[in-house]
C-alpha positions as CSV (number, residue, x, y, z in Angstrom):
1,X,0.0,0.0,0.0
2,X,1.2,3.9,-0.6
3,X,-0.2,6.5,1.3
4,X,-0.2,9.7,-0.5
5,X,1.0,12.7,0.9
6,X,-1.5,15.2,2.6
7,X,-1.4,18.8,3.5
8,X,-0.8,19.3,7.2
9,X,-4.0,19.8,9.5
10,X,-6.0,22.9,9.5
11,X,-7.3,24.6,12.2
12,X,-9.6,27.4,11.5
13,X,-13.4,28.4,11.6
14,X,-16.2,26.7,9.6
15,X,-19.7,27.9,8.1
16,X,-22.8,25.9,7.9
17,X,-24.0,25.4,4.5
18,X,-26.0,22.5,4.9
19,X,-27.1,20.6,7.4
20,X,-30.3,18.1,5.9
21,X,-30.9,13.8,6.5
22,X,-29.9,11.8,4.1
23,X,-31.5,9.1,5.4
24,X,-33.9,8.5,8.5
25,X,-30.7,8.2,10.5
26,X,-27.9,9.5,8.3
27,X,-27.4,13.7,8.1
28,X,-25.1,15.5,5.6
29,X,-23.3,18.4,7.5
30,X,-21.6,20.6,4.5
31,X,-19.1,22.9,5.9
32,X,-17.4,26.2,4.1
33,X,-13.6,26.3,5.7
34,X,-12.2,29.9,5.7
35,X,-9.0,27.5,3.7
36,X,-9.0,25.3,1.1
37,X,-8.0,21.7,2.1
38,X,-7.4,18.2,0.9
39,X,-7.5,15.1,2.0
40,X,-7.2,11.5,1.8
41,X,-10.1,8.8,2.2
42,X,-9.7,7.5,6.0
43,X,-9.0,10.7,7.6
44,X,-10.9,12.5,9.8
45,X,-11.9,16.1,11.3
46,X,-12.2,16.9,15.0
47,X,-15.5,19.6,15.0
48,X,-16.6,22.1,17.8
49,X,-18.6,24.5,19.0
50,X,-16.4,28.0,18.8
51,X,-16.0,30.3,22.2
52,X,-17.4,29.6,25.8
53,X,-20.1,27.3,24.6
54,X,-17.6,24.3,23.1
55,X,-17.3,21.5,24.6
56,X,-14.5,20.1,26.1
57,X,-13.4,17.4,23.8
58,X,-14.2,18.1,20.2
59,X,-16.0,15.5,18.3
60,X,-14.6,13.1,15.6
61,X,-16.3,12.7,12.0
62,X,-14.6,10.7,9.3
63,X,-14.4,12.9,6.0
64,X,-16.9,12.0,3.2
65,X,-15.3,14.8,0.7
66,X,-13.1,18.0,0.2
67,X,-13.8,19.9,-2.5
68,X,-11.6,23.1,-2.5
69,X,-13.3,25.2,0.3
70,X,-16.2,22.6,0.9
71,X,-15.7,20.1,3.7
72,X,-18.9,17.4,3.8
73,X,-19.5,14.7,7.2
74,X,-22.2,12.4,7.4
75,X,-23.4,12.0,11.1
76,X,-26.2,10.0,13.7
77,X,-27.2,11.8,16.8
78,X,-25.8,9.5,19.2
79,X,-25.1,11.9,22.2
80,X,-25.1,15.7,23.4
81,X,-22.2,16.5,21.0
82,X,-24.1,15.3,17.5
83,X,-28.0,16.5,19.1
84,X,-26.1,20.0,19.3
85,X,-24.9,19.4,16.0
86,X,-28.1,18.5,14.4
87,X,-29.7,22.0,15.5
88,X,-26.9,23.9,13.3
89,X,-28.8,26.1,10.7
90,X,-27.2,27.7,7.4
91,X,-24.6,30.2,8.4
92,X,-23.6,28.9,11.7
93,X,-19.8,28.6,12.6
94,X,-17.9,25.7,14.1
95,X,-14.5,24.7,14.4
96,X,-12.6,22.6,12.3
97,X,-9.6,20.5,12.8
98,X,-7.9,18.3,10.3
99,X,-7.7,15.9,8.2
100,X,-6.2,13.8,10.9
101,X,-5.1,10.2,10.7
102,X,-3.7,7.6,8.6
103,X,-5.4,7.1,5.7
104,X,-6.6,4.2,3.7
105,X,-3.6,4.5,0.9
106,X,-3.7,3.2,-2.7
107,X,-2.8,-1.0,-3.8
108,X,0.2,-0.9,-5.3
109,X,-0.7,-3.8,-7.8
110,X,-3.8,-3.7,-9.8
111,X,-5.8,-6.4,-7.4
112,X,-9.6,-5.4,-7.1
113,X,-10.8,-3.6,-4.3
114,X,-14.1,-4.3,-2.2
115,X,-15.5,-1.1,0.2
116,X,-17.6,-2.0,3.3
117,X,-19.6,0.2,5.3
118,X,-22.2,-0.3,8.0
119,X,-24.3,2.9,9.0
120,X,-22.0,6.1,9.8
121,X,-19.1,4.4,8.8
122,X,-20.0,4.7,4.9
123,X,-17.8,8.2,4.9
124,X,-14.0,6.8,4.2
125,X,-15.3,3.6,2.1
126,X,-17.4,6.1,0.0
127,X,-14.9,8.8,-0.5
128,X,-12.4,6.3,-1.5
129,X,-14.3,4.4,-4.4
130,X,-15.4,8.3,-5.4
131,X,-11.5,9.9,-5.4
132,X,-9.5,6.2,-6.2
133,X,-12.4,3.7,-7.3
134,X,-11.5,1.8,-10.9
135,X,-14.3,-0.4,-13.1
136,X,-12.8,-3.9,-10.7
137,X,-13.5,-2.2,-7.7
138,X,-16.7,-2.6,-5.9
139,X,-19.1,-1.0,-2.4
140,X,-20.8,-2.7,-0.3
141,X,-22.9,-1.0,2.4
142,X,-25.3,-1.8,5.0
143,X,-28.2,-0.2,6.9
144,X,-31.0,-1.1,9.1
145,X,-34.0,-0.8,6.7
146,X,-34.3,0.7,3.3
147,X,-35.2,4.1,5.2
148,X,-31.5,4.4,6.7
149,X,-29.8,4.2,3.4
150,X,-28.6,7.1,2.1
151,X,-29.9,5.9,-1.4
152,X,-29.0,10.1,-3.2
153,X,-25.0,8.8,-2.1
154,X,-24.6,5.7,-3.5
155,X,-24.6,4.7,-7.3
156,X,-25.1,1.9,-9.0
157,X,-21.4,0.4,-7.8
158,X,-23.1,0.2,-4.4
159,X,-24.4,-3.1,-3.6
160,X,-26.8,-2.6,-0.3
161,X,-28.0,-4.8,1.8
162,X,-30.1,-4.4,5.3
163,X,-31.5,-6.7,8.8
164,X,-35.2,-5.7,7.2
165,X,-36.4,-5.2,4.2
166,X,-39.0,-2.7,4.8
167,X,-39.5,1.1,2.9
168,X,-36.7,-0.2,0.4
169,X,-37.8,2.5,-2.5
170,X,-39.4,1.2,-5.3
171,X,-37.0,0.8,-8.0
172,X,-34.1,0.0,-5.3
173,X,-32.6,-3.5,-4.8
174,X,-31.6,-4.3,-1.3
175,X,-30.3,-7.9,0.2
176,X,-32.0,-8.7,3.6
177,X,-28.8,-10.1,5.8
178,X,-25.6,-9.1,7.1
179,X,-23.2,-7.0,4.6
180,X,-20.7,-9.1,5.2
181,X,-22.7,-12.4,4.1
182,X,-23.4,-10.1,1.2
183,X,-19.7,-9.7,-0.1
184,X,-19.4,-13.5,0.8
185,X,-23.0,-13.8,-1.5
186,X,-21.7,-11.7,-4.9
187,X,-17.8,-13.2,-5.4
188,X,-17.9,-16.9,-5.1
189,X,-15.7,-18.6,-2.8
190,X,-14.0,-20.6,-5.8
191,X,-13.3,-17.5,-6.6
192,X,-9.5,-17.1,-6.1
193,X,-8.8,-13.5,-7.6
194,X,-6.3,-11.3,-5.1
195,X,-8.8,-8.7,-3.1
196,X,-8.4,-6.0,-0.9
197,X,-11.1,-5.0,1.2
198,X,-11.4,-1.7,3.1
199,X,-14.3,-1.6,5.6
200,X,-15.4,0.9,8.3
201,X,-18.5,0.2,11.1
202,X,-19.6,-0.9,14.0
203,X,-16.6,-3.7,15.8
204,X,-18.7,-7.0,15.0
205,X,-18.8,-5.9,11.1
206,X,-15.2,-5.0,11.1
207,X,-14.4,-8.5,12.9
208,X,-16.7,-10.3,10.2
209,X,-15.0,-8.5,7.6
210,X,-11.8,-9.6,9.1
211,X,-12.8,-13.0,9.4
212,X,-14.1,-13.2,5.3
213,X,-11.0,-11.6,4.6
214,X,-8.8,-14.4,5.9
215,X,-10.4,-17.2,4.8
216,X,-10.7,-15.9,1.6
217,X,-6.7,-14.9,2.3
218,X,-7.5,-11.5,1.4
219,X,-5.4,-8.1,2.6
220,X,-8.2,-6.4,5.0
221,X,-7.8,-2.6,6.1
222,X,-10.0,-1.8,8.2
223,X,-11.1,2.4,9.6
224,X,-11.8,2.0,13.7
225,X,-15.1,4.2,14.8
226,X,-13.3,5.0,18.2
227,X,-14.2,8.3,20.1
228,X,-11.2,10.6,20.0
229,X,-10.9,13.5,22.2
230,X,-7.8,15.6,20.8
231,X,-7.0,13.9,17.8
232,X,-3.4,14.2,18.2
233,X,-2.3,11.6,20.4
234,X,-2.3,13.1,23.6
235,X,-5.5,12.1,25.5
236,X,-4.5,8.8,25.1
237,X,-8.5,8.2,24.9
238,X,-8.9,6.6,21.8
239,X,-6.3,3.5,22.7
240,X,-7.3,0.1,20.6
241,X,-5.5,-2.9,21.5
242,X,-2.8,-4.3,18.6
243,X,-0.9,-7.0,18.3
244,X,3.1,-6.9,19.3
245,X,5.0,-9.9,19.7
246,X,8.1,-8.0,20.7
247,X,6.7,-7.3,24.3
248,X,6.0,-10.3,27.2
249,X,2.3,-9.4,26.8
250,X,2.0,-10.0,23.0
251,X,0.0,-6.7,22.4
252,X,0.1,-3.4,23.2
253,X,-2.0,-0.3,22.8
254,X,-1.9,2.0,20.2
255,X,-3.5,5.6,19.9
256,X,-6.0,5.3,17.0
257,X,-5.9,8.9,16.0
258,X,-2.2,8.8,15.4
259,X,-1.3,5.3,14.6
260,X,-4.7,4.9,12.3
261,X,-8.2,5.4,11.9
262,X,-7.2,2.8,9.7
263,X,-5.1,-0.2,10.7
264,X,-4.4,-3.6,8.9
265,X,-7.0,-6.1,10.1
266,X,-4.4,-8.4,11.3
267,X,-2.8,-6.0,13.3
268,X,-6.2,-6.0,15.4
269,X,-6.1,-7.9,19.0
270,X,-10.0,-9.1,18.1
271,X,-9.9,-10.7,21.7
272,X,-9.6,-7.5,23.6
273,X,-11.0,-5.1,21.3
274,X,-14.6,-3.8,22.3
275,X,-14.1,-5.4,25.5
276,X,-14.2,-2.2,27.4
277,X,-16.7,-1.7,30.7
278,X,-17.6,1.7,29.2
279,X,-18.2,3.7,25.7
280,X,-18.4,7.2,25.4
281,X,-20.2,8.1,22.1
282,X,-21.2,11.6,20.5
């Protein structure tokens, strides 16, 4: 894999342009930056409110798209930090902070490459098949119901399947099951062709995922949804267990903002991670 290089972060104020669902769950947050900005597909912003009224930890979004001045997030209201969020009319100002984090990077050989996303983590997979994406490479996303797709974002290299089948649109074609089970469903397991998958969601997606990707001895990336509270490395908050078999433990933890959003899937201590007593979300 090659990463390519990236402009260093940005810090300055952003403007509300839109703020509308895209989906019964899924809103589009479009963001004027007073700079324009790039980025690579797996990075992230940190977002606050500005002056007195921010909070205390800013909140992480993986980028959907950059285009010149014209940052776009796609969001859930999980918590106080995405309800404030979602009450953000045209023309109000945040800050902005990024893009942060190790991006997904390009295949250096030609081998097709299959996107996964489950809910809010659609963002990186998405903006990677729309900046990198060639005719071999293929999306797979997931929702709830037909309602929670964001059906206005995905074309017709988007295969979509959900756990029920109900207010799929007419016209639309969705899979009732597991995404995963889907990708397993559409490329045969005699199938021997050299993949790469690139998946972001919730953990037991990205350990199914994982788990296709091995048996099917595939490369697997896969874009961590953990809560980050700098974004830098400093809080130490957004630690994820990783495998290291130079230390007497055998793992060790590593700072997702820094060391990923995006990690290789065997690099991933699956029998510690999500095992926390606590989750702080939004």
């Amino acid at each position: 894999m090659t990463n390519p290089s990236t402009d260093a972060a940005l810090r300055c104020g952003a403007r509300v342009l839109n703020n509308d669902r895209v989906s019964s769950g899924l809103i589009r947050l479009d963001l004027e930056l007073e700079q324009k900005q790039d980025f690579e597909p797996g990075q992230f912003a940190m977002i606050n409110l500005p002056g007195p009224g921010a909070f205390v930890f800013s909140r992480p979004f993986s980028i959907l798209n950059i285009q010149d001045h014209v940052v776009s997030l796609l969001y859930r209201v999980v918590g106080r930090g995405t309800r404030a969020l979602e009450l953000m009319q045209p023309g109000g100002e945040l800050t902005f902070l990024g893009p942060l984090g190790q991006p997904f990077g390009i295949p250096e050989d030609n081998r097709p490459v299959i996107l996964v996303g489950g809910g809010v983590g659609l963002p990186p997979v998405w903006a990677w098949l729309k900046k990198h994406g060639r005719a071999s490479d293929a999306g797979f996303f997931g929702a709830r119901d037909g309602a929670d797709v964001p059906w206005t974002l995905l074309d017709e290299r988007w295969h979509v399947s959900v756990d029920s089948d109900k207010h799929v649109p007419a016209g639309k074609q969705a899979w009732q099951g597991l995404v995963p089970d889907l990708v397993a469903r559409e490329i045969p397991a005699d199938d021997d062709t050299p993949r790469l998958i690139m998946a972001c969601g919730p953990i037991p997606l990205l350990r199914a995922v994982a788990d296709l990707a091995s048996s099917r001895r595939w490369q697997c990336l896969v874009s961590l949804e953990e809560h980050m509270g700098c974004g830098y490395g400093a809080c130490k908050g957004c630690v994820v267990p990783v495998l290291d078999l130079s230390g007497s433990e055998g793992w060790r933890n590593a700072t997702c903002c820094q060391e990923g959003p995006v990690f290789r899937a065997e690099s991933i201590d699956w029998s510690r991670y999500g095992q926390r007593d606590f989750e702080i979300v939004g």
